[in-house]
TIKEDO-533912 format. One record per residue (C-alpha): residue in one letter; residue number from 1; x, y, z. Coordinates in steps of 0.2 Angstrom, whole numbers, plus 2048, in hexadecimal, padded with zeros to 3 digits. Layout:
+------+------+-----+-----+-----+
: nuro : zaro :  xx :  yy :  zz :
+------+------+-----+-----+-----+
:    A :  NUM :   X :   Y :   Z :
...
+------+------+-----+-----+-----+
END
This chain:
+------+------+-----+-----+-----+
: nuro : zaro :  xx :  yy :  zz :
+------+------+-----+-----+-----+
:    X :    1 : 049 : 6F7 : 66D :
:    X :    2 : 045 : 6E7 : 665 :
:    X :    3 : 051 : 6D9 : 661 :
:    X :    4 : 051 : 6E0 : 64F :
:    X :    5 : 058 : 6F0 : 64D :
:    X :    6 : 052 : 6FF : 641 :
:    X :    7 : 05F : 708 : 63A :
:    X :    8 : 060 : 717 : 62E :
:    X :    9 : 06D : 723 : 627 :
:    X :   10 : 06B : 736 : 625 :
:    X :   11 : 077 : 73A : 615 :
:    X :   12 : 076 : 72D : 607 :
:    X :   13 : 085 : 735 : 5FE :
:    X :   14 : 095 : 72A : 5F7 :
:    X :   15 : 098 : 723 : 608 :
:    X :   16 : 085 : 725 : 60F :
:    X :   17 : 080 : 71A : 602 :
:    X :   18 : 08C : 70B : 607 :
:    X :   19 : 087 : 710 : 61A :
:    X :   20 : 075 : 709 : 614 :
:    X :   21 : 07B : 6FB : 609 :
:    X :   22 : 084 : 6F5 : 618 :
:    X :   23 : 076 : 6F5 : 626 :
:    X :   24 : 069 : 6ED : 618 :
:    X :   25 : 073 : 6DE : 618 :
:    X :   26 : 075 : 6DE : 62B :
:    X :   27 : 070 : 6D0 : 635 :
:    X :   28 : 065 : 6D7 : 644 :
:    X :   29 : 065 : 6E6 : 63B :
:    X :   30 : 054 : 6EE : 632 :
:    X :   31 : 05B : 6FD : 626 :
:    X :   32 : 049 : 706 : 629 :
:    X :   33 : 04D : 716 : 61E :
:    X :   34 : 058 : 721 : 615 :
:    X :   35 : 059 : 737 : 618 :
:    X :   36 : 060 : 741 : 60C :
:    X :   37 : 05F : 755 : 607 :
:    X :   38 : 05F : 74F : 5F6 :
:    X :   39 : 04D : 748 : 5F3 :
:    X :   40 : 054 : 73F : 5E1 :
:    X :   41 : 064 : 738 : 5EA :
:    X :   42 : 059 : 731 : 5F9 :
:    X :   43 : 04E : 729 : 5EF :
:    X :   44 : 05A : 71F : 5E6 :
:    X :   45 : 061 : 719 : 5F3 :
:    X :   46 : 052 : 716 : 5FB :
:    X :   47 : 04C : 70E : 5EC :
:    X :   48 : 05B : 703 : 5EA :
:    X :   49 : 05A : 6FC : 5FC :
:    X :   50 : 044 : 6FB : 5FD :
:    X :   51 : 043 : 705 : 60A :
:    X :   52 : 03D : 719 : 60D :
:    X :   53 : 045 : 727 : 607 :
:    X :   54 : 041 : 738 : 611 :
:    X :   55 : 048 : 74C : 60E :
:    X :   56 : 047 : 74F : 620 :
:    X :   57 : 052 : 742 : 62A :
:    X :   58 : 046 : 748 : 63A :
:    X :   59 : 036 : 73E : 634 :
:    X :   60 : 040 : 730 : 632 :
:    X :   61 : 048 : 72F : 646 :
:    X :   62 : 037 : 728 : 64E :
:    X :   63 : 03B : 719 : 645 :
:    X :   64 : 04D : 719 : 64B :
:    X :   65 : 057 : 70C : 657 :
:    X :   66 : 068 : 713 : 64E :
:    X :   67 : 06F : 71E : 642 :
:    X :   68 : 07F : 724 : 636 :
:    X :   69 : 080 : 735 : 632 :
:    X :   70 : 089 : 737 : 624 :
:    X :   71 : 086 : 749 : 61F :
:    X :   72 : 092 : 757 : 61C :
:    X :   73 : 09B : 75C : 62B :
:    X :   74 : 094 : 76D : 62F :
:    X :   75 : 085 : 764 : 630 :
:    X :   76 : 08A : 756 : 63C :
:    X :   77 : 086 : 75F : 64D :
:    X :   78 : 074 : 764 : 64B :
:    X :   79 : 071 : 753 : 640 :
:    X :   80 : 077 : 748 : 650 :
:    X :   81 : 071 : 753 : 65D :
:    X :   82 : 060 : 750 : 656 :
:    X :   83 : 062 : 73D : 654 :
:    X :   84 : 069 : 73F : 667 :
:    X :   85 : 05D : 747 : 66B :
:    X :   86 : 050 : 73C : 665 :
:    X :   87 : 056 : 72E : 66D :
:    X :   88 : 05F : 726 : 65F :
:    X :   89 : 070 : 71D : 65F :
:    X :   90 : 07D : 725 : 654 :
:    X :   91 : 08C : 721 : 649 :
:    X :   92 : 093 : 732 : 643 :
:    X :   93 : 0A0 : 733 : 634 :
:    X :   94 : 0B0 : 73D : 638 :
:    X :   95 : 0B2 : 74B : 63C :
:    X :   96 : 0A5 : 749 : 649 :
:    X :   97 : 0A2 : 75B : 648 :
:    X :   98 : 0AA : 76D : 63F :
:    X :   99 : 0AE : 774 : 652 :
:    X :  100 : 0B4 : 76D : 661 :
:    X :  101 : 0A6 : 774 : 66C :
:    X :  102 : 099 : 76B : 660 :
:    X :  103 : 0A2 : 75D : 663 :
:    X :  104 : 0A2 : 760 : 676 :
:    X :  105 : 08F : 761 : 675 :
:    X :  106 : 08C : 751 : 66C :
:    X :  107 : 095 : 748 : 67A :
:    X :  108 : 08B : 751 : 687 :
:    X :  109 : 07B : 74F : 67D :
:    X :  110 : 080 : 73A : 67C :
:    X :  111 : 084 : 737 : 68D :
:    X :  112 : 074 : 742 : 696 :
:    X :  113 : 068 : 735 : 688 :
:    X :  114 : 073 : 726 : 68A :
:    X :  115 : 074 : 723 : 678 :
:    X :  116 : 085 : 71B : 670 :
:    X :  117 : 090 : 728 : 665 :
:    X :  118 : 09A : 720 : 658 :
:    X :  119 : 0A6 : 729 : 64F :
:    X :  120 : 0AB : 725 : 63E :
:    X :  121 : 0BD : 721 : 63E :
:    X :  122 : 0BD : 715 : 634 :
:    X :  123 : 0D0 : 70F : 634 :
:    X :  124 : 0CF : 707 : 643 :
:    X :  125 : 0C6 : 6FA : 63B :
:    X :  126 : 0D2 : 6F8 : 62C :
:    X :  127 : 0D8 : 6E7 : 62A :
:    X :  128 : 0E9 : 6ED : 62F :
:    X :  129 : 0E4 : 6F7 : 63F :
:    X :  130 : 0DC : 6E6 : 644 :
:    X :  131 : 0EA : 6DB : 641 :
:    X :  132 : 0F7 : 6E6 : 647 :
:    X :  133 : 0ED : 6E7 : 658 :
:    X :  134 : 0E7 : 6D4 : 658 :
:    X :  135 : 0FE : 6CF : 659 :
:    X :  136 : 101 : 6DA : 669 :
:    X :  137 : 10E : 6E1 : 65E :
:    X :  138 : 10B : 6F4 : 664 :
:    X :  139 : 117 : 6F9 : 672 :
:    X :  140 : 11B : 708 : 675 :
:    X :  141 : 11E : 714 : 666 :
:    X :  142 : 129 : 71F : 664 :
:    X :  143 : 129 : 725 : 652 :
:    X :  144 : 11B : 726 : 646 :
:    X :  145 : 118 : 72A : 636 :
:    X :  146 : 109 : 72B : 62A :
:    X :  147 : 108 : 72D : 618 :
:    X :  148 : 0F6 : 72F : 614 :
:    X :  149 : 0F5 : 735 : 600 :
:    X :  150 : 0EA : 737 : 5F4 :
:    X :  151 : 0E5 : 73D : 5E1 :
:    X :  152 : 0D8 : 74A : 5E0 :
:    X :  153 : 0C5 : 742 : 5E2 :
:    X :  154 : 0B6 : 750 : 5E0 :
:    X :  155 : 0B1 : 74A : 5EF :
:    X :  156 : 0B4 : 750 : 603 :
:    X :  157 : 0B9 : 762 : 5FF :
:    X :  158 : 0AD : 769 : 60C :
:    X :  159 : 0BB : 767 : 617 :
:    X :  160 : 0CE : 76B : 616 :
:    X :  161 : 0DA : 75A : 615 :
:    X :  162 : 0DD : 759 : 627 :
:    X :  163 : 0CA : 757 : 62A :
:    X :  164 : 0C8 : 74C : 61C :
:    X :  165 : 0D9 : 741 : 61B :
:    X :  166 : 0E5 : 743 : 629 :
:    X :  167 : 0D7 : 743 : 637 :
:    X :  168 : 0D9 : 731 : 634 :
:    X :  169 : 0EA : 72D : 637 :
:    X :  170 : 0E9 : 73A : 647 :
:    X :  171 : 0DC : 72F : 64E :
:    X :  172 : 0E7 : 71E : 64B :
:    X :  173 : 0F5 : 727 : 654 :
:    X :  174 : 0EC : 72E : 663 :
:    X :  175 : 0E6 : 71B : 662 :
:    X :  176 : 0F9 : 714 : 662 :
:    X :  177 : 101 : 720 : 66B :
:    X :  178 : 0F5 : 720 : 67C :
:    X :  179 : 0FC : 732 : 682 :
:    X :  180 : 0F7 : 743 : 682 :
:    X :  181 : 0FF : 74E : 672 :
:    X :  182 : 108 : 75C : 67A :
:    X :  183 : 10F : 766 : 66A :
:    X :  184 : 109 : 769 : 658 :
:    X :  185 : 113 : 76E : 646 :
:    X :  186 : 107 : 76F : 639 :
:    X :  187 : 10B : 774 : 628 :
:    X :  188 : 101 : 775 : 61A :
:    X :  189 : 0FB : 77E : 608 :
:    X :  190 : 0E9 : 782 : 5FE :
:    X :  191 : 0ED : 77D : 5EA :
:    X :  192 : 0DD : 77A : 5E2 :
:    X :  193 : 0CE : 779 : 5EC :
:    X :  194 : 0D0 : 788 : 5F7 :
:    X :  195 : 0D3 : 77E : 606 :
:    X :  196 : 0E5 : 777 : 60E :
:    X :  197 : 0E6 : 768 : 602 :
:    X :  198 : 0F7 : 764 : 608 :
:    X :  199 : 0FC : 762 : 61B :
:    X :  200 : 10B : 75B : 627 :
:    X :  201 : 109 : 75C : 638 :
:    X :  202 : 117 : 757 : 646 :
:    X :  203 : 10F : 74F : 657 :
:    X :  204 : 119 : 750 : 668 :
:    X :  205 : 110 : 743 : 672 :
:    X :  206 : 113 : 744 : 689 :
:    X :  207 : 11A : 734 : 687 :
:    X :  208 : 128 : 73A : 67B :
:    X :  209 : 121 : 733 : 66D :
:    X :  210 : 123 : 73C : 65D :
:    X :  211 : 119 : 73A : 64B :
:    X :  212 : 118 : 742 : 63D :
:    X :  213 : 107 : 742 : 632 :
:    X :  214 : 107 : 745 : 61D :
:    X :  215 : 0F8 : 747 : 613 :
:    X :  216 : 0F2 : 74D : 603 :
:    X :  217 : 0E5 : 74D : 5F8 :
:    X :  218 : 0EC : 750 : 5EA :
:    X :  219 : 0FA : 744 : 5E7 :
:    X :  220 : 0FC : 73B : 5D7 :
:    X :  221 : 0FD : 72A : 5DD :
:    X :  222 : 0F3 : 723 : 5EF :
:    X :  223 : 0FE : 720 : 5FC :
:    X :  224 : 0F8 : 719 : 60D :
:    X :  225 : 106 : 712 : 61B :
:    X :  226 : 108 : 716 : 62B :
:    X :  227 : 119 : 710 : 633 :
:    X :  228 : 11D : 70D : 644 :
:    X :  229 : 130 : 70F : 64D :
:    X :  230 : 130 : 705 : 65F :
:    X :  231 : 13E : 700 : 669 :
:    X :  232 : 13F : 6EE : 664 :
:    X :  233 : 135 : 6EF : 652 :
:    X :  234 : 131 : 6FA : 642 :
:    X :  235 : 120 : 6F7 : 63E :
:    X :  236 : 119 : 6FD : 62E :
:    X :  237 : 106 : 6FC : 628 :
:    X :  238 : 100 : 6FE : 615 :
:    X :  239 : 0ED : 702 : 615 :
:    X :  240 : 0EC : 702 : 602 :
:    X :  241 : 0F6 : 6EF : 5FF :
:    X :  242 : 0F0 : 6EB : 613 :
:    X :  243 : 0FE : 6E4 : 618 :
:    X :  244 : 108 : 6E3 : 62B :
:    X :  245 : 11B : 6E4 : 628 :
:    X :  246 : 127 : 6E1 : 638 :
:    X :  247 : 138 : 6E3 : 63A :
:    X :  248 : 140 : 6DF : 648 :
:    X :  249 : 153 : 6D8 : 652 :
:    X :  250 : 156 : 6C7 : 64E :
:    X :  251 : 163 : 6BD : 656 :
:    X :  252 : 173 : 6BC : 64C :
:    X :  253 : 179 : 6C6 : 640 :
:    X :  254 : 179 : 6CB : 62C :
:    X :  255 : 186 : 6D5 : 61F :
:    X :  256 : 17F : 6E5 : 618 :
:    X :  257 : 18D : 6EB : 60A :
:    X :  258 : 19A : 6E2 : 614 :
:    X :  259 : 197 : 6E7 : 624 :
:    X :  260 : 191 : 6DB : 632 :
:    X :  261 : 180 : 6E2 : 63C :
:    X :  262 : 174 : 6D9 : 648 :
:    X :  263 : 166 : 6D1 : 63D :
:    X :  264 : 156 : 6D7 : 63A :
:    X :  265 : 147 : 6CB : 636 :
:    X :  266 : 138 : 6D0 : 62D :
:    X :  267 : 127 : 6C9 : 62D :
:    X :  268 : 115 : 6CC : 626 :
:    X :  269 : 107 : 6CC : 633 :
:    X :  270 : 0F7 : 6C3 : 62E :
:    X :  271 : 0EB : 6CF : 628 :
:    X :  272 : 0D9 : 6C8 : 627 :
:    X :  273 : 0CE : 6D1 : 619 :
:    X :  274 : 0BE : 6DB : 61D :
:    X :  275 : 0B6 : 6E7 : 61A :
:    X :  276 : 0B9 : 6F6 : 625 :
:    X :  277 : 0A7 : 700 : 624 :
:    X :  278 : 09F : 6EF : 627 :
:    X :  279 : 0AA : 6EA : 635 :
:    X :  280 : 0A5 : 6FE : 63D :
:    X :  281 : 095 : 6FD : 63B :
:    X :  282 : 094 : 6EC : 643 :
:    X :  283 : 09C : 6F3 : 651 :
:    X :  284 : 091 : 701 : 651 :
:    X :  285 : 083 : 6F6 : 653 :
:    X :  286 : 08B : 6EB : 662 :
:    X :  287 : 08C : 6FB : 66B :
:    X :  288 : 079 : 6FF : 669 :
:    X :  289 : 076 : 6EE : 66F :
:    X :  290 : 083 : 6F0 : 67E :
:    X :  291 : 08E : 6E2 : 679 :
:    X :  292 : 09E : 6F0 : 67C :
:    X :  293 : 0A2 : 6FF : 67A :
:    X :  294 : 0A3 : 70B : 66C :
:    X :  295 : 0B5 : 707 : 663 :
:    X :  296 : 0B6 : 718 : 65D :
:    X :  297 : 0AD : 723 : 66D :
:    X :  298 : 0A6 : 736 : 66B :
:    X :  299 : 0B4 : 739 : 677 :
:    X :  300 : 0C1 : 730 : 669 :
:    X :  301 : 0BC : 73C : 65C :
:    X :  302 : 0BB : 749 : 666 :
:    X :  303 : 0CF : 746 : 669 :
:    X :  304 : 0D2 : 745 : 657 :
:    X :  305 : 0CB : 755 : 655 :
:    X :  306 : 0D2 : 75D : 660 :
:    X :  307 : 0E4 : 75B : 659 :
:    X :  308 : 0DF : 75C : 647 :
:    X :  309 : 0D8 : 76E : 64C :
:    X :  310 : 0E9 : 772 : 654 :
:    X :  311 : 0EE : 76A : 644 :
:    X :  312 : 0E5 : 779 : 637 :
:    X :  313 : 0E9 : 786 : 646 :
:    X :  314 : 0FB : 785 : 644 :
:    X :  315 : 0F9 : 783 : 631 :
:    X :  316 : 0EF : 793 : 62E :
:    X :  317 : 0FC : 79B : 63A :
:    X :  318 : 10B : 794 : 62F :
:    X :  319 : 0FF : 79A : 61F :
:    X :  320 : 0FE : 7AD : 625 :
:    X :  321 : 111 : 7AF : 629 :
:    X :  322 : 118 : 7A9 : 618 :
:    X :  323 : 11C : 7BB : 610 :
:    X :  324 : 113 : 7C2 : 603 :
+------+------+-----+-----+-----+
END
């Protein structure tokens, strides 16, 4: 592996497309072709960016230090096995894989060829995510709750909203939380697309931690906030405005409606603007290069999955014991 780095991405879709924008303009980083199933869509993008454009994503791995795949996810386990396989580096988009015994393999297939696996949560790279962990705010939580809503978009409906929204804020708190979940509630409805476009879900973590996870994809206005209940703070993060709220004790006291309570002080964290995708994919890249680890490890989405398949069990259960 040379000091420059070939990279390529298998699925030049909406986000595969940005996935090649972003290694073009990578330092260190050759973007050396583009793979798509749709011959038309990888040759614009191929065309846009100068470089090769290729049907089957196999003739392109000889060329390969590292990938993205970004292909829908029934495809993702044979896709990255093959890269695996090939001895290329790989930064899979979540979900890592439909089942969790693909997902199992991948992680097998990774450690026996010692290539890094990536995979593609990219909330952990929002603005927020960083700045909340940058202050050393994060102690303990005992309450969480997400919101992560959204208007229709003719895009992702492969998969249910579990898979395609609320795998995102299970993975943040599995991230926050640090303990093993030990109960599951999971709610959720089919409207328009034939797949459970509306989910809750209730988490019971070890630790005693509980959180309770919202999404929809078919809200009529986006809402994206996670909040956070500690023992000494109430922390809430807005991923649409990027902003950190905190809440905590103060010393002294206040009048609410006449009544005299301990005062609380509220303060806005910092939160230094990036882009996400570029931030994970520069990550990505440090891990080919062994600068650190993976952020995000095969073993990281495997976790996420895991729950967010306990997740659509206890859904379809709920689904078959509402009368007819």
């Amino acid at each position: 592996m040379g000091n420059v780095l070939a990279a390529g991405v298998i699925g030049v879709g909406y986000l595969g497309r940005f996935h090649a924008q972003k290694y073009a303009r990578m330092p260190g980083v050759r973007l050396a072709g583009v793979a798509d199933l749709n011959p038309e869509r990888a040759r614009r993008v191929g065309g846009e960016l100068g470089v090769p454009s290729v049907a089957d994503f196999q003739t392109l791995l000889p060329e390969l230090d590292l990938v993205s795949v970004v292909t829908p996810t029934q495809n993702h386990s044979a896709v990255v096995a093959a890269c695996l396989r090939a001895g290329v580096h790989v930064m899979v988009e979540k979900p890592m894989t439909a089942t969790l015994e693909e997902a199992r393999e991948l992680i097998a297939l990774a450690e026996a060829h010692r290539r890094v696996l990536q995979v593609g949560h990219i909330k952990r790279f929002h603005p927020t995510v960083c700045a909340l962990q940058a202050s050393g705010l994060l102690d303990k939580p005992r309450f969480i709750e997400c919101h992560r809503l959204a208007p229709f978009k003719n895009r992702a409906l492969d998969v249910d909203v579990v898979l395609d929204l609320m795998i995102h804020d299970v993975d943040l708190i599995l991230h926050f939380v640090g303990s093993q979940v030990v109960d599951v509630e999971a709610v959720g409805a089919e409207v328009v697309t034939g797949r459970v476009d509306i989910a809750h879900a209730r988490l019971r973590f070890a630790n005693g931690c509980i959180a309770h996870v919202a999404a929809s994809r078919l809200a009529r206005e986006a809402r994206r906030q996670t909040r956070i209940f500690q023992v000494d703070a109430m922390i809430e993060l807005d991923f649409s405005e990027q902003t950190v709220m905190v809440r905590k004790r103060g010393s002294g006291e206040m009048v609410l409606d006449g009544v005299r309570l301990p005062a609380i002080v509220e303060s806005r964290l910092p939160v230094p603007r990036h882009d996400p995708l570029e931030e994970e994919l520069r990550s990505f890249v440090g891990a080919v290069r062994g600068e650190h680890p993976p952020v995000v490890s095969g073993s990281d989405g495997y976790a996420a999955l895991e729950v967010v398949t306990a997740i659509r069990r206890e859904i379809a259960a709920f689904t078959r014991d509402i009368p007819a």
